[in-house]
VMD Tcl script that draws the C-alpha trace (Angstrom):
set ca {
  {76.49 116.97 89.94}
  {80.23 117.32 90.98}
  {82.15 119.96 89.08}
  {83.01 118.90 85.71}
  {85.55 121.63 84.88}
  {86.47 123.01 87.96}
  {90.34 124.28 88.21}
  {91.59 121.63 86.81}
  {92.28 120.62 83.51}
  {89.50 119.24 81.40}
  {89.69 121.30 78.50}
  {89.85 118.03 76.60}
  {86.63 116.34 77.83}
  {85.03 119.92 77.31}
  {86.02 120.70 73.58}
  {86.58 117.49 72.74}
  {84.11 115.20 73.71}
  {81.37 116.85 75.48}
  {80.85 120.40 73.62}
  {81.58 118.67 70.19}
  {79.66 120.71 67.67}
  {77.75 123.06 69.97}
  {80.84 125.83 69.83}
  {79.94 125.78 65.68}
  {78.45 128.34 63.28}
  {74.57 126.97 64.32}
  {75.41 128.67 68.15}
  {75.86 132.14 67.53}
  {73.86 133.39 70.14}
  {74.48 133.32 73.96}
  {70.85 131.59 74.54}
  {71.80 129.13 72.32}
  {74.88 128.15 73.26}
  {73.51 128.09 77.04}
  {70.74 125.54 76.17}
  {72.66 123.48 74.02}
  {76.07 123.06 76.21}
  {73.89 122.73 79.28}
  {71.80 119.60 77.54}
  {74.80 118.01 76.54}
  {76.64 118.46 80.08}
  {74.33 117.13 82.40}
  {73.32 114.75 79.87}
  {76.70 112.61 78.65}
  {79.79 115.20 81.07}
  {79.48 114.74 84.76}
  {82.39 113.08 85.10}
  {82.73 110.17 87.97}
  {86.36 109.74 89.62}
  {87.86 109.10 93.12}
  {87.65 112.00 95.91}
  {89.27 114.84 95.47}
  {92.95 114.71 95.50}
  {94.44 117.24 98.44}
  {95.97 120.70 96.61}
  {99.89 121.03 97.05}
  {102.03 124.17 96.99}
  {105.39 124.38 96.24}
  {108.04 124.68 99.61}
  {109.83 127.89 99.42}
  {113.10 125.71 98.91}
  {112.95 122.79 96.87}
  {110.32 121.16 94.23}
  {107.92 119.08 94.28}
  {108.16 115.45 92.92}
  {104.89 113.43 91.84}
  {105.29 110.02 91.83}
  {102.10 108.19 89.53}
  {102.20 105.00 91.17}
  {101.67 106.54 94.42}
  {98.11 106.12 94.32}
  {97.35 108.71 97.11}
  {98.54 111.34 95.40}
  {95.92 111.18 92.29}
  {92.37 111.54 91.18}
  {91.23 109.23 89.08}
  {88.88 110.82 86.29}
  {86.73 109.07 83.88}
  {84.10 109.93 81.17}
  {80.16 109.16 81.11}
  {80.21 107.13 77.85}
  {83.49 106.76 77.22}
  {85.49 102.87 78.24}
  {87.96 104.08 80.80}
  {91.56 103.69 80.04}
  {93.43 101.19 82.40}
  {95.91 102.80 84.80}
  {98.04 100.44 87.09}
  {101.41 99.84 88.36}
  {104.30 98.52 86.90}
  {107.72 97.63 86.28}
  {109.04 99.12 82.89}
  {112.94 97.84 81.85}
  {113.11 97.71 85.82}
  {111.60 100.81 86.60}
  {108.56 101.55 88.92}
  {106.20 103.46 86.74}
  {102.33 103.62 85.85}
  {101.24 101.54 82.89}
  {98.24 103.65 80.84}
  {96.41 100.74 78.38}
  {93.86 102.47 76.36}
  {91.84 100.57 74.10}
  {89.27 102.89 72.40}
  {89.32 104.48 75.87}
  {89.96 107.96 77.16}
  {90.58 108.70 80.89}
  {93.18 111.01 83.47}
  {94.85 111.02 86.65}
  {95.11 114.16 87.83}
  {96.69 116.54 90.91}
  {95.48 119.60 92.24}
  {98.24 121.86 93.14}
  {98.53 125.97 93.42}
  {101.74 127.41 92.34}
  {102.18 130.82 92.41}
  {103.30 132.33 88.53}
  {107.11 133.67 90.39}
  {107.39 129.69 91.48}
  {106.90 128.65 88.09}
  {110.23 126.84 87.04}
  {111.42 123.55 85.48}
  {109.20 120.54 84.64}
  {111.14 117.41 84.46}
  {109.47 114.21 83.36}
  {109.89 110.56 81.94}
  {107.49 108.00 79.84}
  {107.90 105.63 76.94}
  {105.53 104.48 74.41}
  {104.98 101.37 73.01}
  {103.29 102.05 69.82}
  {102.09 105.12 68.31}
  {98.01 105.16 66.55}
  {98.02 105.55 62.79}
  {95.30 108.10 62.14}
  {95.69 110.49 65.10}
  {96.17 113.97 64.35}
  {95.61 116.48 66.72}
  {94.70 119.19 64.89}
  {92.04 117.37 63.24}
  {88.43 116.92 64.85}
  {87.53 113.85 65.95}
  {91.10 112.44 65.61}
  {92.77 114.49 68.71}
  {94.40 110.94 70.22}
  {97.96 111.37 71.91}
  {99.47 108.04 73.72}
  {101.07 110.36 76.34}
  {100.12 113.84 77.30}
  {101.41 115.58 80.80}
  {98.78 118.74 81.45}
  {99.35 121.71 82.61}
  {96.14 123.95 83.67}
  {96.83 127.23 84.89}
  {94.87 130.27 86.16}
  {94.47 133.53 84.84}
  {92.91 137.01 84.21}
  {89.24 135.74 82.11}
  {88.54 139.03 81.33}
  {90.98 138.50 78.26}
  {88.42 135.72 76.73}
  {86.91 135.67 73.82}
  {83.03 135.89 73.47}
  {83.26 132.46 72.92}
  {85.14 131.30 75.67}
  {83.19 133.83 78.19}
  {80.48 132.21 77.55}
  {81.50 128.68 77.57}
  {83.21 129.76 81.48}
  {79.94 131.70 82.06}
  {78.20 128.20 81.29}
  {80.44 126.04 83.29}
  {80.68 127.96 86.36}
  {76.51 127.74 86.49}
  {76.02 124.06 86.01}
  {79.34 123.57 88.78}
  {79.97 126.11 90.79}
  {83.72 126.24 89.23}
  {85.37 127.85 86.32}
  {87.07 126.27 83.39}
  {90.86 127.04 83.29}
  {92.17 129.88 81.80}
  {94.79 128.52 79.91}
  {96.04 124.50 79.34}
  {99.45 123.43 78.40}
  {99.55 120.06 76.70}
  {103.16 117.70 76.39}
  {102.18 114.91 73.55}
  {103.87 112.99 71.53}
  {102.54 113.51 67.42}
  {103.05 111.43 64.87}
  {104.04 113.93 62.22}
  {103.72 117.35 63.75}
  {107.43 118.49 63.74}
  {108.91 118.61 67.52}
  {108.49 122.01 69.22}
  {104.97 123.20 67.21}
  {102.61 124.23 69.21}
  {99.26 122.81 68.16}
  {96.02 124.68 68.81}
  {93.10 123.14 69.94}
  {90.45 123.07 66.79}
  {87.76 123.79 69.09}
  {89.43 126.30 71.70}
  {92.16 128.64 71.38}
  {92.75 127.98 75.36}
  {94.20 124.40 75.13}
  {97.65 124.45 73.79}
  {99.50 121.35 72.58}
  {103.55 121.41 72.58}
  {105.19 118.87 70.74}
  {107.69 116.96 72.72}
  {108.10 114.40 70.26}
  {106.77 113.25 67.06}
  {107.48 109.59 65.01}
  {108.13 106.07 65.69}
  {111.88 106.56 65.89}
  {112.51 106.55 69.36}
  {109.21 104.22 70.62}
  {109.65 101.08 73.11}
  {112.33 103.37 75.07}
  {112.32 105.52 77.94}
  {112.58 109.33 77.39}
  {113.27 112.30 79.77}
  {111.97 115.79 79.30}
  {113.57 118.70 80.75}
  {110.95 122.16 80.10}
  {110.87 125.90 81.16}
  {107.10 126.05 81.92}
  {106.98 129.71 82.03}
  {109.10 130.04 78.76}
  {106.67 127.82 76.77}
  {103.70 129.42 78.19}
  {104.65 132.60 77.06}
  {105.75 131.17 73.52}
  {102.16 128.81 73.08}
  {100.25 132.21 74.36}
  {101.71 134.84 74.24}
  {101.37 136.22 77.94}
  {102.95 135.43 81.28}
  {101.43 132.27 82.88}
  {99.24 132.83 86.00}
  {99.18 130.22 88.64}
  {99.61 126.51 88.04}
  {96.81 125.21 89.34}
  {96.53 121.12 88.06}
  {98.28 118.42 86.05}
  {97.11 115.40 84.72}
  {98.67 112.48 82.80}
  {96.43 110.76 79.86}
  {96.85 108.84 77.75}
  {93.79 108.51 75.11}
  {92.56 106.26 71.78}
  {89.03 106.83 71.82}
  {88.74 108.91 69.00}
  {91.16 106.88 66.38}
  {89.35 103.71 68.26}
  {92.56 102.23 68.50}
  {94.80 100.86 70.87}
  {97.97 102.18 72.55}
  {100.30 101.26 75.73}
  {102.39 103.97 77.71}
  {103.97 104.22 80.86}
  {104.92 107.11 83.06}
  {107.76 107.34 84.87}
  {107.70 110.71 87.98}
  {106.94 114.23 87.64}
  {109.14 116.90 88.99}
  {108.54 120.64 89.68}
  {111.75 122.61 90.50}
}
mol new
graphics top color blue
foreach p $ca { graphics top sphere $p radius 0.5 }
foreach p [lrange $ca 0 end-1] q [lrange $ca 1 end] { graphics top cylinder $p $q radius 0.2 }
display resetview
């Protein structure tokens, strides 16, 4: 099986869609929890995508800029069970950009990278939406859609876990030879969470949603995002970030069974 989790940033697929239930009040015991998440990930989670994109590092001078329609440069990752949503490229008011079509469909592109916490500084970033999904709410189980999220996974010190999340690592790092991330940083767009909350994941405290923007008011337009990744790691968790180690864009309507159009303009690590 290739690694599911890995060090990159599936924290989504994990709590979301693959673990579902299993991290409830009926597993309270580490046997349990073992031979329930280890049934349901080599059953439905062994997730299928392109060969493994090459890991970047960040030049001592200068950023880093990630272009989504340059197809070498990302890893194409789908879900077992899930329709796939429909990446491709395209021109948006003239722009080049990646168009993400989701139709009850949840899917990523992602990029390895390893970026050292002291190289941590701006994330700069573009996309516009062309509708928003009425029921999503992500802080609500089983209605965690966004129609843009940028993700941020980074490494870190997993002593600090919780029981819970020990053992969920414990589990992953058996069945595929990697470790979940210790930490994920989510951009989305809400559709009533005020801009600037940070939204915790209702099934893991390790996946972090920021709110970069919330209502219909500015849909059907392109929007740029300037962020201090260190200062909104340290505000979602309280701690110093350790090394950046993936991002991702996805855009997802699986669990709303909906459908929802975005495109991505580049990425940019300064």
């Amino acid at each position: 099986m290739q690694a599911f989790f890995g060090a990159v940033i599936y924290t989504r697929i994990a709590s979301e869609t693959c673990l579902g239930s299993t991290m409830g009040p009926l597993f309270q015991t580490r046997r349990t929890l073992v031979c329930a998440g280890a049934a349901l990930l080599l059953g439905a989670c062994a997730w299928q995508g392109d060969p493994p994109s090459s890991v970047l590092t960040k030049p001592a001078q200068g950023g880093l800029v990630f272009k989504p329609q340059d197809k070498a440069q990302w890893e194409s990752v789908a879900l077992p069970g899930k329709l796939r949503t429909a990446f491709r490229l395209d021109k948006r008011d003239q722009r080049p950009a990646v168009l993400a079509d989701a139709a009850s469909s949840a899917s990523m592109l992602r990029q390895r990278v390893n970026i050292a916490p002291e190289q941590l500084g701006r994330l700069r970033f573009d996309w516009q939406v062309e509708n928003l999904m009425a029921t999503a709410d992500m802080s609500v189980r089983g209605q965690g859609d966004s129609p843009v999220r940028l993700i941020l996974a980074f490494d870190g010190d997993r002593r600090k876990f919780s029981a819970q999340n020990a053992m969920l690592s414990e589990l992953t790092l058996a069945l595929t030879g990697e470790e979940m991330p210790y930490a994920t940083l989510m951009y989305v767009w809400s559709n009533r969470h005020p801009v600037d909350s940070v939204i915790v994941n209702p099934r893991t405290d390790r996946v972090r949603k920021w709110v970069v923007e919330s209502g219909p008011q500015r849909l059907q337009q392109w929007l740029h995002y300037q962020r201090d990744i260190r200062a909104d790691y340290e505000k979602a968790f309280g701690e110093p970030p350790g090394a950046l180690i993936a991002l991702a864009i996805m855009t997802d309507s699986d669990n709303t069974q909906s459908k929802v159009r975005a495109w991505y303009g580049d990425i940019r690590l300064d």
